[in-house]
C-alpha positions in Angstrom: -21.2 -17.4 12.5 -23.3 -15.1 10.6 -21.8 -12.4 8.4 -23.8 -9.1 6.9 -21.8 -6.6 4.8 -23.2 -3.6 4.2 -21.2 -2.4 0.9 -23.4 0.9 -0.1 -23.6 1.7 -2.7 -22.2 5.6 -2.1 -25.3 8.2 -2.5 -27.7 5.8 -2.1 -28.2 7.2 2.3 -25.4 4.8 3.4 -25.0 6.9 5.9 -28.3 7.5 6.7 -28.7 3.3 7.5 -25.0 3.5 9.4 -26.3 6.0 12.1 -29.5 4.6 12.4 -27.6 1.3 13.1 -25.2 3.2 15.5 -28.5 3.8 17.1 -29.0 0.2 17.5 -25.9 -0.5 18.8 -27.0 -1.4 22.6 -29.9 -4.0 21.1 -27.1 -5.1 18.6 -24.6 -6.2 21.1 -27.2 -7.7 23.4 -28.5 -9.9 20.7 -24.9 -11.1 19.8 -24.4 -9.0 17.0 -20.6 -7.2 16.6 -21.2 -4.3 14.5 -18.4 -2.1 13.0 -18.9 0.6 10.6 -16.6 3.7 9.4 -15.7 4.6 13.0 -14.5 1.5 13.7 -12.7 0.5 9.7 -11.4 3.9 8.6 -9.5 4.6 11.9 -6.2 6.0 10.4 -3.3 3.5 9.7 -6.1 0.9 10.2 -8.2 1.4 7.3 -10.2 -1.7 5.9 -10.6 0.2 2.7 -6.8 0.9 2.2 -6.4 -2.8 3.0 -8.4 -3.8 0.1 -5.6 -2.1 -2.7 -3.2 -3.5 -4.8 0.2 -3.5 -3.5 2.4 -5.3 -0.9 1.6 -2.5 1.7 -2.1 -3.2 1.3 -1.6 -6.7 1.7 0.3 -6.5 4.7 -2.5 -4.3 6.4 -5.1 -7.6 5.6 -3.2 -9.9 8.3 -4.0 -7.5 11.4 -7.7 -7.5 9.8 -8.1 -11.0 9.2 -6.6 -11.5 12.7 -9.3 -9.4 14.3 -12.0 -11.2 12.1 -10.8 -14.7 13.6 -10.7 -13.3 16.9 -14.0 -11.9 16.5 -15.7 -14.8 15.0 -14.7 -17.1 18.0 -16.9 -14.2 20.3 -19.7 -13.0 18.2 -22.6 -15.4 16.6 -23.4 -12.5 14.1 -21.1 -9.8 12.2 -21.8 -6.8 10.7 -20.1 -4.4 8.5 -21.2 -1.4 6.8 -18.4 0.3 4.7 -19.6 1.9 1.4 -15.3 2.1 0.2 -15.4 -1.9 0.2 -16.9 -1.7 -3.3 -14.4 1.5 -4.1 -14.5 5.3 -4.1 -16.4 8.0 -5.9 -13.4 9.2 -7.7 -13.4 8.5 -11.3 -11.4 5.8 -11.3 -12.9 4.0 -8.5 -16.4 4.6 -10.0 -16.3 3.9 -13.8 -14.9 1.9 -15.7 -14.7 -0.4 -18.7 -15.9 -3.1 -16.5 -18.8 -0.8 -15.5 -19.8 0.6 -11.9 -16.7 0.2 -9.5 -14.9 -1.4 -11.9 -12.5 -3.0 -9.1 -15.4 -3.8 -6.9 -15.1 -7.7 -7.7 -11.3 -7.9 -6.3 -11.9 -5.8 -3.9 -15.0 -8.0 -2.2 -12.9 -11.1 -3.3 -10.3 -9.7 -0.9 -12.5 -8.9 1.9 -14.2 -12.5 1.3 -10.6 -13.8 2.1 -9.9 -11.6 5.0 -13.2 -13.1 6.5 -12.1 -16.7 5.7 -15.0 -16.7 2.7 -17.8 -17.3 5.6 -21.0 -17.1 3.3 -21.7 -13.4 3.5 -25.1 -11.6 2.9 -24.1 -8.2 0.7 -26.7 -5.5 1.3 -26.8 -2.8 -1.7 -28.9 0.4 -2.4 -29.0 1.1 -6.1 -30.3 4.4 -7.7 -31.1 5.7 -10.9 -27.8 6.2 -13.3 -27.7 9.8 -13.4 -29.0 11.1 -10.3 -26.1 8.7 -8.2 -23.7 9.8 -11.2 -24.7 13.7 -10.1 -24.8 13.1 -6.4 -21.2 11.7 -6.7 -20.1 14.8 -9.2 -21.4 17.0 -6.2 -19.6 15.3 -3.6 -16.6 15.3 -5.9 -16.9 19.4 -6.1 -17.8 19.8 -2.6 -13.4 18.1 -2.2 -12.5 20.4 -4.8 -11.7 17.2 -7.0 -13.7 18.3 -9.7 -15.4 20.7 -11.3 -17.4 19.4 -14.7 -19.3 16.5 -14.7 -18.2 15.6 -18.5 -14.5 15.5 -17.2 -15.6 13.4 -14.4 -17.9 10.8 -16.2 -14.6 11.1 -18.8 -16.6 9.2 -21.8 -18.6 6.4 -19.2 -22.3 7.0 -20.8 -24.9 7.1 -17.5 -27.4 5.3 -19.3 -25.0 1.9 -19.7 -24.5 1.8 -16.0 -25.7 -1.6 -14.7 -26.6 -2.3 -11.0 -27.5 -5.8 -12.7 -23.9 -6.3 -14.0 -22.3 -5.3 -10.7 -24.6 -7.9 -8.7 -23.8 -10.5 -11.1 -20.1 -9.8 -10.7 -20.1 -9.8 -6.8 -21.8 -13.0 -6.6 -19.2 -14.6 -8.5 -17.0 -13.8 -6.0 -16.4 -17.0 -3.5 -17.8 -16.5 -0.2 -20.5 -14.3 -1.4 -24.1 -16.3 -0.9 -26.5 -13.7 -1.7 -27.4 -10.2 -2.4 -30.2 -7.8 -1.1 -30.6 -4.9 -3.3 -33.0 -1.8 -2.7 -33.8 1.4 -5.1 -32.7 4.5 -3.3 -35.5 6.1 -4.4 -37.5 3.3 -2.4 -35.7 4.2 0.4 -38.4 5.5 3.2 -40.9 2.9 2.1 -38.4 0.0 2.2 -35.8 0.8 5.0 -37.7 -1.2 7.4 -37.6 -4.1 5.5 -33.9 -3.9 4.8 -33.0 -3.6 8.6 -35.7 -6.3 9.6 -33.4 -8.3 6.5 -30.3 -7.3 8.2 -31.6 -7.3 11.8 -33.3 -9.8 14.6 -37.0 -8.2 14.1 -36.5 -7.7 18.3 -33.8 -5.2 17.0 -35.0 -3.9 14.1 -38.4 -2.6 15.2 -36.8 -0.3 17.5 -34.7 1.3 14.8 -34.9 5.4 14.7 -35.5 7.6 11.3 -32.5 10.1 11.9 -32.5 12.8 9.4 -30.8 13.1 5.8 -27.2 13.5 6.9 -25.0 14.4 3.7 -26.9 16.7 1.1 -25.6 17.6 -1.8 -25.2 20.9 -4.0 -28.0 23.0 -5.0 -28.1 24.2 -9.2 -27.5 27.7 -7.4 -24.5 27.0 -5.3 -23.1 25.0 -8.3 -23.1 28.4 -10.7 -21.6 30.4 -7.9 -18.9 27.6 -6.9 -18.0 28.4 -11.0 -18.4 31.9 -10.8 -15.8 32.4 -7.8 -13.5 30.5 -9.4 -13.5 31.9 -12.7 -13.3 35.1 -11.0 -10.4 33.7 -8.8 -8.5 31.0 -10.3 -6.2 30.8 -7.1 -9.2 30.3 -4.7 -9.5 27.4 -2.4 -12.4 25.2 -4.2 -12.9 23.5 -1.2 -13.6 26.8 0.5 -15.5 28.3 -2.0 -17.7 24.9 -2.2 -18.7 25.1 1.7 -19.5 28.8 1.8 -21.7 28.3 -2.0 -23.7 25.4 -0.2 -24.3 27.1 2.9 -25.4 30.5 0.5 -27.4 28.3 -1.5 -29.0 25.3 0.7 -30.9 22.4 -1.2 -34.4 22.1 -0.1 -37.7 23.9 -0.5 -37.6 25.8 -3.8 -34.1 25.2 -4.5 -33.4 23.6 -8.2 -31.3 20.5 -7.8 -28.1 19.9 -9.9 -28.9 19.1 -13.4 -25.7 18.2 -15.2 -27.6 16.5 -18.5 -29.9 17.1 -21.3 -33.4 16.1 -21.3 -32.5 13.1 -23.7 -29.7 12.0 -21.6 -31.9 12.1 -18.6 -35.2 9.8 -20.5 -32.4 7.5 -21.6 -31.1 7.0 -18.0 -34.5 6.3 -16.4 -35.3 4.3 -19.5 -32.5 2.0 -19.0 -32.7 2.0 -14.9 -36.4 0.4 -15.2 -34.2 -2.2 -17.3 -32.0 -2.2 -15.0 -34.0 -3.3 -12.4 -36.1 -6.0 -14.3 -32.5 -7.7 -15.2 -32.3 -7.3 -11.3 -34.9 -8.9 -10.0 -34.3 -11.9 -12.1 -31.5 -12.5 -10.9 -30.7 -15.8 -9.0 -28.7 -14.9 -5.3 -30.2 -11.4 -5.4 -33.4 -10.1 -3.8 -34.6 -6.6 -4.5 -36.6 -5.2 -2.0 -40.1 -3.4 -2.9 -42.5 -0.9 -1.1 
């Protein structure tokens, strides 16, 4: 049996690849290929995410999984997941940490590794550049009225010493993990064929649709008013306020995108990104995907 996990990462149009792999999901099933994605693992009281915690509840919710994995198995030649929560959340603590980017990321793939009987698995990753995936994950982080400035959220983790190279090397450690396929986000459009046709029979993949962005984030504009109506209101809903912002204040055209850093910070972070990805690519067990 063949086993592909998509893991994410978060912001890098995860869900972007999982509906254009819904799409597929006819030409998937014909071609022997069980694929499951959020709808399927984050049904609630069935969560493969929750699953993947610390604790004895969590442990008890990995027998039903890894019952359903060996059922599966005996079925389906090929298995896919896409699930960008097996690597963690886009909270702080999920996201950062003194072990770097999804600082529980290892035990958390470890986990799932075990669930799936360690079966060599094929991890497929986006990456993007520190502080725009830092900033996308701030804005989702307002949007849930979790958070409000990014210097609370990034709470002393310096953008410029994340290390897509350091989580790779971490996940292969893990047993049962036989490779990794990585792609820059901001390679997306001129690469996503290459990662389905990696991910995908070419007899599938070539008939894969482009559907359009599906989560944008928050505009510099709707950003100031979100922190103008609050300040104004300190007992207003920020989850309200967030929505009505964005929809005042759309991204696109001539929109200014969220800026959260200083000029400095931002050379620095593109600086150590093109280091990044030349520690990467040298990688052995991971292949990063060019245009």
């Amino acid at each position: 049996m063949a086993l592909t996990i998509h893991v994410g990462a978060h912001k890098t149009a995860s869900t972007h690849t999982q509906q254009t792999l819904r799409g597929l999901w006819p030409r998937m099933t014909a071609a022997g290929i069980m694929y499951l994605d959020m709808r399927a693992l984050r049904r609630p009281g069935h969560r493969l995410d929750s699953s993947l915690e610390n604790g004895p509840a969590a442990a008890r919710r990995r027998s039903p999984w890894r019952r359903r994995m060996d059922q599966a198995s005996e079925i389906w030649p090929h298995i896919l997941l896409s699930e960008e929560n097996t690597l963690g959340s886009i909270r702080r603590e999920g996201l950062m940490g003194a072990e770097g980017v999804y600082p529980n990321a290892v035990r958390r793939i470890d986990r799932l590794c075990a669930i799936m009987r360690r079966r060599p698995a094929v991890l497929f990753m986006g990456v993007r550049e520190p502080l725009s995936f830092l900033t996308s994950a701030f804005s989702m982080e307002v949007q849930g009225g979790h958070e409000l400035d990014f210097g609370d959220y990034t709470d002393g983790f310096d953008p410029a010493a994340l290390s897509w190279s350091g989580l790779a090397e971490r996940l292969l450690s893990v047993r049962g993990v036989a490779q990794v396929v990585v792609w820059r986000h901001e390679d997306h459009a001129a690469v996503r064929g290459a990662v389905l046709r990696a991910m995908l029979p070419e007899a599938v993949a070539r008939h894969a649709d482009d559907p359009p962005p599906a989560v944008v984030g928050l505009s510099q504009a709707a950003y100031d008013e979100i922190l103008r109506r609050l300040a104004a209101d300190a007992d207003g809903d920020p989850v309200t306020i967030a929505r009505e912002a964005k929809t005042l204040f759309p991204r696109g055209g001539d929109a200014r995108p969220l800026s959260v850093a200083d000029a400095a910070t931002r050379e620095r972070c593109r600086e150590s990104y093109r280091e990044d990805m030349d520690r990467l690519s040298r990688i052995d067990g991971v292949t990063l995907l060019r245009p």
